[in-house]
C-alpha positions in Angstrom: 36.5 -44.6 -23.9 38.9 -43.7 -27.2 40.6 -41.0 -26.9 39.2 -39.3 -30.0 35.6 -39.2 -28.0 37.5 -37.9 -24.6 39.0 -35.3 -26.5 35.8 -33.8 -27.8 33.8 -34.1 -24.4 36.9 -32.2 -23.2 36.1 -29.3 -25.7 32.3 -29.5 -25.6 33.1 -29.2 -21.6 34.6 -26.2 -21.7 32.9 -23.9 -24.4 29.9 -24.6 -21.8 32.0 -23.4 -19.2 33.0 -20.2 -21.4 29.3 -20.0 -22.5 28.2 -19.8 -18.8 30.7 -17.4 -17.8 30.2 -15.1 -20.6 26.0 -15.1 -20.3 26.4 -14.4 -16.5 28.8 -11.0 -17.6 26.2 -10.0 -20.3 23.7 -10.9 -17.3 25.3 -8.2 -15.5 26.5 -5.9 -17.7 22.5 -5.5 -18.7 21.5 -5.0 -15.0 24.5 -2.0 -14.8 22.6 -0.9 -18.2 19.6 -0.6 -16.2 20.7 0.9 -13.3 22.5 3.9 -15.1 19.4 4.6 -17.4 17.5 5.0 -13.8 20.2 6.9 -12.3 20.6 9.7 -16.0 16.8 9.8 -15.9 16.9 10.8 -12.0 19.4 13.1 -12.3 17.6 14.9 -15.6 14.7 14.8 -13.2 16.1 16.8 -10.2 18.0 19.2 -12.4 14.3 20.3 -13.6 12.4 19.8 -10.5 14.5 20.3 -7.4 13.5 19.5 -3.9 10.5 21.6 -2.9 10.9 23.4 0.1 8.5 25.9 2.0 8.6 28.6 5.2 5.7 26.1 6.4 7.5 22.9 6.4 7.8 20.8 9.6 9.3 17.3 9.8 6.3 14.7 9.8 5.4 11.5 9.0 4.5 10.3 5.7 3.0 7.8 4.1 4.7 6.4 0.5 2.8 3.7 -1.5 5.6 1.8 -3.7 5.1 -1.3 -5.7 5.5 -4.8 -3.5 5.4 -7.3 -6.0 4.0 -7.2 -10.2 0.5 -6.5 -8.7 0.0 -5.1 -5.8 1.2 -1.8 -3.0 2.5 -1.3 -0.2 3.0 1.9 2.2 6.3 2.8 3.7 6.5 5.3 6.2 9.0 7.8 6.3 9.8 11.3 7.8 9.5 14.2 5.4 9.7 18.3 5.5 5.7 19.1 5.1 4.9 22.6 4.0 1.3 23.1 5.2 -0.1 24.5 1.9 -2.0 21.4 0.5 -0.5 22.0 -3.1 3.2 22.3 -1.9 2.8 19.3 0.4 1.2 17.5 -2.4 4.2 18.5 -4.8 6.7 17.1 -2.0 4.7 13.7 -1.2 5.1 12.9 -5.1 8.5 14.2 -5.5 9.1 11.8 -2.7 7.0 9.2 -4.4 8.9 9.5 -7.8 12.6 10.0 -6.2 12.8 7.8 -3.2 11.7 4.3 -4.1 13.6 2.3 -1.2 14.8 -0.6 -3.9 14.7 0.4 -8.2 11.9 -3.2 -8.5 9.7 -1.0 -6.0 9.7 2.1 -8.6 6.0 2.7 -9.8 6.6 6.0 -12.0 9.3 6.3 -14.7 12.7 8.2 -13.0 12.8 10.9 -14.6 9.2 11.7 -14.5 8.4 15.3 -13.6 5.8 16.7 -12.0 5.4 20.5 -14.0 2.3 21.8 -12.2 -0.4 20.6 -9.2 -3.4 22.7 -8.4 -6.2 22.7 -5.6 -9.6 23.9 -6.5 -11.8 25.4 -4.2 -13.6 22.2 -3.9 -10.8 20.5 -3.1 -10.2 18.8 -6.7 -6.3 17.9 -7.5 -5.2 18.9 -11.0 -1.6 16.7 -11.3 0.3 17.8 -14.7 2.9 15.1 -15.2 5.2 15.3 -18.1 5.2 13.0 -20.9 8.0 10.5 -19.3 5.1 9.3 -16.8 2.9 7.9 -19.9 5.8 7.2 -22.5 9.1 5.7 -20.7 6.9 2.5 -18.5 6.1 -0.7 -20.3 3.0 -0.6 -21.6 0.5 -3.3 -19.4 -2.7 -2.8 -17.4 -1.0 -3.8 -14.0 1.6 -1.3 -14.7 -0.5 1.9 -15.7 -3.1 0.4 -12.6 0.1 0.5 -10.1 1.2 3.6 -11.1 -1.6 5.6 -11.2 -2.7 4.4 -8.0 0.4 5.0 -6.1 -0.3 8.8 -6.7 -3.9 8.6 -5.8 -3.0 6.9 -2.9 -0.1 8.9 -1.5 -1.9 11.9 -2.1 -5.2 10.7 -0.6 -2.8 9.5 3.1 -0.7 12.9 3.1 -3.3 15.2 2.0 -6.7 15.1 3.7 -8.0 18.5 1.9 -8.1 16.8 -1.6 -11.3 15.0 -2.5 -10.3 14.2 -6.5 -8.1 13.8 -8.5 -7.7 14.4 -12.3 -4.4 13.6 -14.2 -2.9 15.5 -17.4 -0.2 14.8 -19.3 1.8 18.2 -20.0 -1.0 20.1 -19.8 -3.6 17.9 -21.9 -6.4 15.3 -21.2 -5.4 12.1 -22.4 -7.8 9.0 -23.0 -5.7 6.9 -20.8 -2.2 6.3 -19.7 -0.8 3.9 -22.2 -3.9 1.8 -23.3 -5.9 0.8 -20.4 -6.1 2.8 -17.9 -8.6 5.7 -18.0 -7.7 9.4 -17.3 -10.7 11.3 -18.8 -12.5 11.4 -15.3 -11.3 11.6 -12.0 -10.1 10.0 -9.0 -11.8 9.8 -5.4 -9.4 10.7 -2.8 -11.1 12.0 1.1 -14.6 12.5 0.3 -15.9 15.9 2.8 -16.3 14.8 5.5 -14.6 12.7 9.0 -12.4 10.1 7.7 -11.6 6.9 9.3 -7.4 6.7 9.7 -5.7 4.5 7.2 -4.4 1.4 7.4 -0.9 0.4 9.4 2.2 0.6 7.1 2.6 -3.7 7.2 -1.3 -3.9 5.4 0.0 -3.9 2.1 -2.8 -3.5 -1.1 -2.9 -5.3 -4.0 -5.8 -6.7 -6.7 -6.9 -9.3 -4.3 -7.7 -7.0 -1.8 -11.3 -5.5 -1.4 -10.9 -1.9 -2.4 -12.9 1.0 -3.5 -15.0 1.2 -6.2 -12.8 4.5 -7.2 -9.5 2.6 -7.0 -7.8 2.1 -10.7 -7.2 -1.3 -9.2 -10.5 -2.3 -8.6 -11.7 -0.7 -11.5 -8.7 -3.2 -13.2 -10.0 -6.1 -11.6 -13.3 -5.5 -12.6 -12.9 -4.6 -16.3 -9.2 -6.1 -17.3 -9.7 -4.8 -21.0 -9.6 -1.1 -19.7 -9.4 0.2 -16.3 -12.3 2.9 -15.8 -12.3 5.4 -13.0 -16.0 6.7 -12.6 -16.2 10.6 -13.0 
């Protein structure tokens, strides 16, 4: 081989080496990116809306519905202080939900998301007042707005037996949908009156290929992928 051509394999050689080692730093330097944007929004979001605690609160278990996977839920369960005043409780299962996601690719609602009001109606309708982080700061897609959304509905329907519907707002207003697809003008079904069968074990996870409700944004996402519609 002449010497002219070994010399330039030489330097071809090594500006791939440099190349390699310089995309995995920018590789990681993105990822640490990532993590402190998730860690500032966090911490913006507990210096707003602390811990809730209550003179009711006893140590039970709780059931958290994270992301496991791009399409689908899973529970986890965990011990948490309860209080036993369905709107409080409700408030700490979805502090939980938003603050305690066991790994950031199992997050399913923005960090620094903050819950500024839930109500219980007589009827047992849930009024959730999110602030504008939970629509604006997760990228937009239907699988997205489906999981998030229905990691709410379904925390709140394991944790809280007196809530039969849900409604969302986004600070304070009715919004068409979350970010394009899925709808939020009606409600969702949580415990309908009535005795309730128990939920499923923690290791049945849900996801789109699982037969769900009718009510459930994923169902209603599998059915109609152009715009998930709860009924109202």
């Amino acid at each position: 081989m002449p010497r002219n051509l070994r010399i330039v394999i030489g330097i071809l050689s090594v500006a791939v080496l440099i190349g390699l080692i310089s995309l995995h730093g920018l590789h990681n330097r993105i990822e640490k990116m990532e993590e402190d944007q998730t860690s500032e929004g966090q911490a913006r979001r507990e210096l707003l809306e602390p811990a809730i605690s209550t003179p009711t609160d006893v140590k039970l278990q709780a059931r958290i519905f994270w992301a496991s996977g791009a399409d689908r839920l899973a529970p986890v369960d965990l011990e948490l202080a309860l209080s036993a005043d369905p709107a409080q409780r409700a408030r700490q299962v979805l502090h939980s939900l938003i603050a305690d996601p066991p790994t950031p690719a199992q997050r399913t609602i923005p960090a620094d998301t903050i819950l500024l009001g839930f109500y219980v109606l007589s009827d047992g309708t849930a009024i959730a007042d999110f602030s504008d982080a939970l629509a604006s700061e997760y990228p937009s897609g239907i699988m997205s707005e489906v999981l998030a959304v229905d990691s709410i509905a379904r925390t709140l329907e394991r944790n809280v037996p007196a809530l039969h519907r849900l409604k969302i707002l986004i600070h304070g207003q009715e919004v068409e949908t979350l970010a394009g697809h899925v709808d939020l003008t009606g409600f969702f079904e949580l415990n309908p009156p009535g005795p309730q069968p128990d939920s499923a074990p923690a290791a049945n996870s849900v996801g789109v290929t699982e037969a769900l409700p009718t009510t459930s944004p994923l169902a209603a996402a599998t059915a109609a992928p152009a715009r998930a519609r709860a009924p109202r």
